[in-house]
C-alpha positions as CSV (number, residue, x, y, z in Angstrom):
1,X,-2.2,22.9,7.1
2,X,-3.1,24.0,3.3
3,X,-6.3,22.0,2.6
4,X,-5.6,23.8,-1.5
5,X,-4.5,21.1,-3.9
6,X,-1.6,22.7,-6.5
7,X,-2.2,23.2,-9.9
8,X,0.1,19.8,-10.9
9,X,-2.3,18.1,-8.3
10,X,-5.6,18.9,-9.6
11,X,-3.8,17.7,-12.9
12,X,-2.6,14.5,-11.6
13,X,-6.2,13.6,-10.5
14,X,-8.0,14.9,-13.7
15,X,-5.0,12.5,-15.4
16,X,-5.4,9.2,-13.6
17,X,-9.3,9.3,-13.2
18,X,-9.5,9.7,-16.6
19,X,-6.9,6.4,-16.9
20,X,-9.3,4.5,-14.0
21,X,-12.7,5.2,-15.8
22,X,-11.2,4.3,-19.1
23,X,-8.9,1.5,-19.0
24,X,-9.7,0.0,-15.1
25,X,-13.2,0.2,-14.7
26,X,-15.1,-0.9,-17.8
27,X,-12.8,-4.3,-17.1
28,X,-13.1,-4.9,-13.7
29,X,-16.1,-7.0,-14.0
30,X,-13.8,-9.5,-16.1
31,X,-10.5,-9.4,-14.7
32,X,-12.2,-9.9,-11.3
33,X,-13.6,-13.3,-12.8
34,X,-10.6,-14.3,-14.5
35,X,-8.4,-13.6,-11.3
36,X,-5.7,-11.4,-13.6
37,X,-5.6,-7.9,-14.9
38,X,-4.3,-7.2,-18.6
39,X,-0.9,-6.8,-17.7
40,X,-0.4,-3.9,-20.2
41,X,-1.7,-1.7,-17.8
42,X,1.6,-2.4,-16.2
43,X,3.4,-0.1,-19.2
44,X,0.5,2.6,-18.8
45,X,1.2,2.9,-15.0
46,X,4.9,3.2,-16.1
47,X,4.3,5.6,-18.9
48,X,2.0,7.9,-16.9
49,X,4.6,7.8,-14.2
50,X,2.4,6.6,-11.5
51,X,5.2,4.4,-10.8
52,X,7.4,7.1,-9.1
53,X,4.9,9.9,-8.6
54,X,7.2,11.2,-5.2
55,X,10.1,9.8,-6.0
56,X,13.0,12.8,-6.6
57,X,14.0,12.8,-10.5
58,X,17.1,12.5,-9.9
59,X,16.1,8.9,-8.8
60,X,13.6,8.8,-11.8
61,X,10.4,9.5,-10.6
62,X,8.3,12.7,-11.2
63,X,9.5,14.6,-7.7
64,X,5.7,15.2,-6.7
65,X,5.0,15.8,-3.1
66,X,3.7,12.5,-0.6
67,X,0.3,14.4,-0.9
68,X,0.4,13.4,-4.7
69,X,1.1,9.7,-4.0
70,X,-2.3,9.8,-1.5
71,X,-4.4,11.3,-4.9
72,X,-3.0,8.4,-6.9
73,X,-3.9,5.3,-4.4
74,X,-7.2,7.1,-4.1
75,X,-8.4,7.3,-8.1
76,X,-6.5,3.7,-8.5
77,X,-8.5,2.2,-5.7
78,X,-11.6,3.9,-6.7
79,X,-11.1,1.9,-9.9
80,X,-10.1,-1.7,-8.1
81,X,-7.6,-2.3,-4.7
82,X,-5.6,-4.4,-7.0
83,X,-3.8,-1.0,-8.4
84,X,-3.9,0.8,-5.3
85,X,-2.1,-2.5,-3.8
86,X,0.4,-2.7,-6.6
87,X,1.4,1.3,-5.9
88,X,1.3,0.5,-1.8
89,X,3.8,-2.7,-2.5
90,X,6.2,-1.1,-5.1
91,X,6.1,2.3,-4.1
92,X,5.4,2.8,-0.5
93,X,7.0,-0.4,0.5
94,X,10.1,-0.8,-1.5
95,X,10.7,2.5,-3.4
96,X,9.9,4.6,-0.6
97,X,12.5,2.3,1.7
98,X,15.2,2.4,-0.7
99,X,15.5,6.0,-1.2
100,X,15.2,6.5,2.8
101,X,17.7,3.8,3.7
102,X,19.5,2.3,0.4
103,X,23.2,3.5,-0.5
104,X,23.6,5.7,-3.1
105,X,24.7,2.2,-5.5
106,X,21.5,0.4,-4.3
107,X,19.6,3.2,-5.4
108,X,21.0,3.5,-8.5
109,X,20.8,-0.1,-9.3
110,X,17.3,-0.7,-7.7
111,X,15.7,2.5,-7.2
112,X,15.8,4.6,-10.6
113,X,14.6,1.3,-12.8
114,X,11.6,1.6,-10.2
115,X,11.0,4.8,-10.4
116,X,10.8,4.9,-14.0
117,X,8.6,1.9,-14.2
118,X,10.9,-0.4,-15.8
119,X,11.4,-2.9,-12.7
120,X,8.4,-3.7,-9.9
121,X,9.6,-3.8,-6.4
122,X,8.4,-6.0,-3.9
123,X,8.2,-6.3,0.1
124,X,9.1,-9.5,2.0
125,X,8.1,-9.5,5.5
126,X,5.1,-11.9,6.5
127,X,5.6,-15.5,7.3
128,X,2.8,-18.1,7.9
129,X,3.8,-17.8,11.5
130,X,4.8,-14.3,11.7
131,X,2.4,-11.4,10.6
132,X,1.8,-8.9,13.6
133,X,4.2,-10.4,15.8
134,X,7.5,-9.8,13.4
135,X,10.0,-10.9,15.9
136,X,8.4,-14.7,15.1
137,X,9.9,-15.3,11.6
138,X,11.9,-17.9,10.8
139,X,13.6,-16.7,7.5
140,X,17.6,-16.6,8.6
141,X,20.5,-15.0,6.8
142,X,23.7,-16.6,7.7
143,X,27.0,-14.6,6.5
144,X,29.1,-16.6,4.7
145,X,32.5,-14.5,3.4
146,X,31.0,-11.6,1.2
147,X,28.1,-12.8,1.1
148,X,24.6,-13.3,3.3
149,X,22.4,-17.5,2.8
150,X,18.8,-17.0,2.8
151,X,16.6,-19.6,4.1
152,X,12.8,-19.5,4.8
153,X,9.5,-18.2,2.8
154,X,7.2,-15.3,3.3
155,X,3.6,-15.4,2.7
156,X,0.7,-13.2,1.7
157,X,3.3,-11.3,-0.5
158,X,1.7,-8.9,-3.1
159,X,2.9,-9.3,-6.8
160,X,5.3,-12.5,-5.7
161,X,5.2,-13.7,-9.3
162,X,5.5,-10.4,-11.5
163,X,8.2,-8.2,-9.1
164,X,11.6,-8.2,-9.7
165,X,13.5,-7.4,-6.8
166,X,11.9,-7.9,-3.2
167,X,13.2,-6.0,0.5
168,X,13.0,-9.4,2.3
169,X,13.3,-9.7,6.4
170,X,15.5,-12.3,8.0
171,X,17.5,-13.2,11.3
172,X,21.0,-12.7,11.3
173,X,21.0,-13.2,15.0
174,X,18.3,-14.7,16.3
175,X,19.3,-14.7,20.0
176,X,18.7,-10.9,19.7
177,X,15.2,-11.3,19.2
178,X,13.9,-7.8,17.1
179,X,17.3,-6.6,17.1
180,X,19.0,-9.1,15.4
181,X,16.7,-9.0,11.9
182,X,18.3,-7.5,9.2
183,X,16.9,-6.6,5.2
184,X,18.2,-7.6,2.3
185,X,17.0,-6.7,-1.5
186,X,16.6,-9.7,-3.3
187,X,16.6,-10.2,-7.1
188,X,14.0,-12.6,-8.8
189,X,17.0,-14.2,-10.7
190,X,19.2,-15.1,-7.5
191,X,19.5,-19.0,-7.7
192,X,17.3,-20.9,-4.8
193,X,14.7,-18.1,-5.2
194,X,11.1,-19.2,-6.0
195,X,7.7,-17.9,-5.9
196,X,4.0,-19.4,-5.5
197,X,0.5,-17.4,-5.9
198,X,-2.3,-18.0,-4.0
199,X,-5.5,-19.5,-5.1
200,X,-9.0,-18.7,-3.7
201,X,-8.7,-14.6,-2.1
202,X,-12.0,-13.6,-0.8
203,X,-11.0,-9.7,-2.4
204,X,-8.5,-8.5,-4.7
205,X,-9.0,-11.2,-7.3
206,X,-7.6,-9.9,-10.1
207,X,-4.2,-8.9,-7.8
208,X,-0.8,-11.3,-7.3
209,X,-0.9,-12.3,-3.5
210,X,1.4,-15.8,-2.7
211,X,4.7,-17.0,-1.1
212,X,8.1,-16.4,-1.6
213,X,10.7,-19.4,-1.0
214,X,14.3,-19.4,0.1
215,X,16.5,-22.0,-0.6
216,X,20.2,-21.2,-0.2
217,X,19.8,-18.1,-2.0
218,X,23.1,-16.6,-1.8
219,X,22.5,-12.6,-2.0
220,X,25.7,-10.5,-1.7
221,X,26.5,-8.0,1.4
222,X,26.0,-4.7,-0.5
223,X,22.7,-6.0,-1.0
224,X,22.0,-5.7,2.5
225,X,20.0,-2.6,2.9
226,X,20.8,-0.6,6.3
227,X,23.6,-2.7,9.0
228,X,22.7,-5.8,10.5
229,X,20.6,-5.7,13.0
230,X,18.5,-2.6,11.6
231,X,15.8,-4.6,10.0
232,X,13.1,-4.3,12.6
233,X,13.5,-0.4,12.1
234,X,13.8,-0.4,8.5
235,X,10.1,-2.5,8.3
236,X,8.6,-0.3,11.1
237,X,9.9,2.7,8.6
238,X,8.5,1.1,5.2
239,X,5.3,0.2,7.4
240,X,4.5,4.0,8.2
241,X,4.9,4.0,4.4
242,X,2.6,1.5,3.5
243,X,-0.2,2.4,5.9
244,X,-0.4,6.1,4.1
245,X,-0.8,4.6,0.5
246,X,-3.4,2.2,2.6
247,X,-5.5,4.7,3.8
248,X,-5.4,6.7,0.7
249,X,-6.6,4.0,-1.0
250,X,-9.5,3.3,1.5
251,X,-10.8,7.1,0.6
252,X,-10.7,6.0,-2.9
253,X,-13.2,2.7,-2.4
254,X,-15.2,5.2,0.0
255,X,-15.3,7.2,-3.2
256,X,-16.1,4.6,-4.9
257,X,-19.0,2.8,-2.4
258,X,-20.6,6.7,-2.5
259,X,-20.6,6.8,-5.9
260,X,-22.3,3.7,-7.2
261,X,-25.1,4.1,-4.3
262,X,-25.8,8.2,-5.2
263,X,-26.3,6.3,-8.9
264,X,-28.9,3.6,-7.6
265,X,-30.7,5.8,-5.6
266,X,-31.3,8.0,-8.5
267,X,-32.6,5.1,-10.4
268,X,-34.5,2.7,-8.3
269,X,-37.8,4.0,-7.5
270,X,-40.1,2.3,-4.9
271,X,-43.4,3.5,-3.0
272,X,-43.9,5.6,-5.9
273,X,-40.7,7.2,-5.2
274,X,-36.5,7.2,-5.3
275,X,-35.1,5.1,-2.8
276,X,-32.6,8.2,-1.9
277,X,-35.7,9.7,-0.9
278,X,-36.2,7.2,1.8
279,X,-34.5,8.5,5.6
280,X,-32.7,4.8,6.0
281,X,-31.1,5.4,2.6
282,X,-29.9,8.7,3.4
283,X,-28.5,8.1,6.7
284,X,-26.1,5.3,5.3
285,X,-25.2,8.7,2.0
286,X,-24.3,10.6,4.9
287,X,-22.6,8.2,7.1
288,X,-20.5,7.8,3.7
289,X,-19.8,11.2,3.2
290,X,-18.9,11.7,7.1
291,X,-16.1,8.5,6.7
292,X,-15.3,9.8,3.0
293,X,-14.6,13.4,4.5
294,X,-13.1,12.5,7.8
295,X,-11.0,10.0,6.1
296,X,-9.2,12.5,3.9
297,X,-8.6,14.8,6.6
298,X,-7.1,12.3,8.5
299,X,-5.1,10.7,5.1
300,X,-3.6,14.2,4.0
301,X,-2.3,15.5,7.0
302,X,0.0,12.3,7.1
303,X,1.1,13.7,4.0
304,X,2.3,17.2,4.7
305,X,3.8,15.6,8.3
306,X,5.8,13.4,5.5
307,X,6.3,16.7,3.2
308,X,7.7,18.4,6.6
309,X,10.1,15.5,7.3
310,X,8.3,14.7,10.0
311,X,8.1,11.2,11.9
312,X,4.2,10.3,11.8
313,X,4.1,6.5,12.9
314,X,0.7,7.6,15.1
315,X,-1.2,9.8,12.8
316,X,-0.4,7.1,9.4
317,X,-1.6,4.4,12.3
318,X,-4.8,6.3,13.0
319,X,-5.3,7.1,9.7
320,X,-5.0,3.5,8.5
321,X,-7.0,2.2,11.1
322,X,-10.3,4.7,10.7
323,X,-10.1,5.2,6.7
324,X,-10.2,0.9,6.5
325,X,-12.8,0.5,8.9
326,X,-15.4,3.4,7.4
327,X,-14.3,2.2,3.8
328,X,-15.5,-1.3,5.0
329,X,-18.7,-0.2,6.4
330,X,-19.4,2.2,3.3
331,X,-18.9,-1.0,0.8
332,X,-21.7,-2.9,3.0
333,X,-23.8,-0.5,3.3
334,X,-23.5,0.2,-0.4
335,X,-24.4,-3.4,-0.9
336,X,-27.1,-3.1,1.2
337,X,-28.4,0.4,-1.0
338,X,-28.3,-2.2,-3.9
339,X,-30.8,-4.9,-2.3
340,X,-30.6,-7.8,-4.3
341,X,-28.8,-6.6,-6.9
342,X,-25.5,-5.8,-4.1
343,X,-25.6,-9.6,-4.0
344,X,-24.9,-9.7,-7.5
345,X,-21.6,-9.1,-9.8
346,X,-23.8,-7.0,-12.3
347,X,-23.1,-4.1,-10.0
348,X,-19.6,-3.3,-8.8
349,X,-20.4,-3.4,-4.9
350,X,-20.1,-6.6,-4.0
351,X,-16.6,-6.8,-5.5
352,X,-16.2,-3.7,-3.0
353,X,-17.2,-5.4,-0.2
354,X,-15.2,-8.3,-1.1
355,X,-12.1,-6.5,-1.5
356,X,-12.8,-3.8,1.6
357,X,-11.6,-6.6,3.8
358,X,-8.1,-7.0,3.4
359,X,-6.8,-3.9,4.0
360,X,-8.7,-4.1,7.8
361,X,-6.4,-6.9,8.2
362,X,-3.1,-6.4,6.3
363,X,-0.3,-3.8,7.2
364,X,-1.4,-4.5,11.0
365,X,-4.8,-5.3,12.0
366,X,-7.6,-2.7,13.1
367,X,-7.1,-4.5,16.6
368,X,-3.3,-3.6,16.6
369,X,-3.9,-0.5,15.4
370,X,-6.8,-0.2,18.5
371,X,-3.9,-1.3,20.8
372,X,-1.5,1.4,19.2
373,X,-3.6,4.6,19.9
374,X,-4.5,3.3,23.1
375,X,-0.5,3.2,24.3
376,X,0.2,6.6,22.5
377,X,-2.6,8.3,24.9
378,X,-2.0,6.5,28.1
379,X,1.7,7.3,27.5
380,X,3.2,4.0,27.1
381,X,4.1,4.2,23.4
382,X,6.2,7.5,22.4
383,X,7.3,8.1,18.7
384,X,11.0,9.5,18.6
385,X,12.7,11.7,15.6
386,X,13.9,9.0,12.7
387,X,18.1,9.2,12.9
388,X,17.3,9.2,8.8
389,X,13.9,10.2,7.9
390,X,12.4,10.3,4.6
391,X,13.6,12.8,2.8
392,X,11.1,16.0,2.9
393,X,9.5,18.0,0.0
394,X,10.9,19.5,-2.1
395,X,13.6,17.0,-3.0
396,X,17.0,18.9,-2.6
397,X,20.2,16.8,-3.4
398,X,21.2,16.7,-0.2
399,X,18.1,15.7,2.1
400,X,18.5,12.3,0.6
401,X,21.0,9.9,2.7
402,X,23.2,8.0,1.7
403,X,22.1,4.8,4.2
């Protein structure tokens, strides 16, 4: 494994750190109140082409490496999880499943506007009764001539009001429990087709999160992405996906938590001295440091598995799982560095905290991730080569399949 970032690399990070401590940070304080970001910063993801970082340009994105996707959830989420969530959903979600299982038309139509920033992708697969357990939904897709009727809603969507075309989950044959969901991209503008944010999120306040609502939506058959019946696959695919740009962005607030408390301790004094001077306060640095470089490890060998073509459904897991957990612990303890003023929204930390929650819970839960690594090592879980994998780095023409 080459642990040596590439010249365009170290350039990407330079590039979008630069973007986070001008643009993201100094406004965090007041988008976080306000519950909304500016949404220019929509057009300055686009026109940096953070949109599309490793997506092939003959698709429209910049043909980076998955390695360079990691580096960009990292420096968003250092800024806020809102941006590193709005990558995650549009690019390791949707973009990322459309170029590994859309048809060449799909792509064209849905993949290059992506890529290029000019449309915001989406991903439509919890449902209030339905989030670890997938074979529960509800949502149904009934064929009717050419086409496919959506009915049903999804929840806890990110960027339900602002995306313009979702990969939504729904039984075409129920009686087939897993086997008989199938995926479907969905355009905003398709008549029965409504969205609803939700109000009062503990973290990621200044993000999109809400429902989606189905009602007769009539979406035509070469909108259905992969054949019936492959749906199931297709969200465990876009999952392994998700969970990378996940744990890259934990790294980031783990960046983020050690930052802000190597700061304080260099300014609050007591006993006559710096708090980092103090053995408590330097036990929770290095506990920091030790999830921060562990973390990465961990986060960036997913990414040259995904480079290689590789399946990696138990290292993202791991990854995921361990990179939420110490970015949750770094944000409390960083709050707890701060005293008093942790408590407080003067200082960035508790908004840390706050947001270091989700992601423990969201793109499966710390417990099923527990449960995961447990049935890898004992031998009854077993991850078998993807029939059509992700396309590996470099991008050649014809790595990419056609669906």
């Amino acid at each position: 494994m080459n642990f040596n970032f590439s010249e365009e690399q170290v350039m990407l990070r330079k590039m979008i750190r630069s973007f986070v401590d001008k643009e993201i940070i100094p406004n965090m304080r007041e988008w976080d109140e306000k519950g909304a970001f500016d949404p220019k910063i929509w057009k300055r993801l686009s026109d940096l082409n953070f949109m599309g970082v490793c997506i092939p340009e003959e698709y429209g994105g910049s043909g980076m490496d998955y390695n360079a996707l990691a580096i960009v959830c990292e420096e968003l989420e250092r800024g806020d999880t809102t941006f590193r969530t709005a990558v995650s959903v549009h690019t390791g979600l949707n973009s990322l499943t459309l170029l590994q299982w859309g048809t060449e038309a799909q792509k064209q139509k849905y993949l290059v506007p992506q890529a290029k920033g000019e449309k915001i992708g989406a991903f439509g697969l919890t449902e209030p009764g339905a989030g670890s357990d997938v074979a529960s939904l509800q949502t149904t897709a009934v064929r009717d001539g050419d086409d496919y009727i959506l009915n049903g809603s999804k929840t806890w969507i990110s960027l339900c009001d602002v995306a313009d075309h979702f990969i939504v989950f729904a039984y075409t044959d129920k009686e087939k429990k897993h086997h008989g969901i199938s995926a479907f991209i969905v355009e905003r503008t398709m008549p029965g087709f409504s969205s609803r944010a939700i109000k009062g999120k503990l973290g990621i306040r200044s993000g999109n999160t809400g429902e989606l609502f189905f009602d007769q939506v009539r979406v035509p058959k070469e909108n259905r992405l992969g054949e019936e019946g492959e749906g199931f696959k297709i969200a465990m695919a876009a999952l392994d996906n998700g969970r990378f740009t996940v744990a890259a962005g934990a790294v980031g607030l783990i960046m983020a938590s050690l930052e802000e408390s190597v700061n304080y301790c260099h300014e609050r004094k007591t006993f006559g001295k710096e708090i980092g001077k103090h053995q408590l306060v330097q036990q929770m640095i290095a506990n920091m440091e030790a999830g921060l470089q562990m973390s990465r490890l961990l986060v960036y060998r997913v990414g040259e598995l995904k480079n290689k073509g590789v399946r990696n459904t138990r290292e993202t897991s791991l990854a995921k799982w361990q990179a939420c957990d110490f970015a949750n612990k770094a944000a409390d303890d960083a709050v707890q560095i701060h005293g008093a003023y942790g408590y407080s929204s003067e200082y960035p930390v508790e908004r840390f905290l706050r947001n270091s929650k989700a992601p423990v819970i969201y793109e499966g839960t710390r417990e099923i991730h527990t449960i995961m690594q447990a049935e890898y090592v004992l031998g009854y879980r077993e991850d078998k080569p993807l029939n059509n994998p992700l396309p590996a780095w470099p991008f050649e023409r014809e790595t990419v399949k056609k669906g």
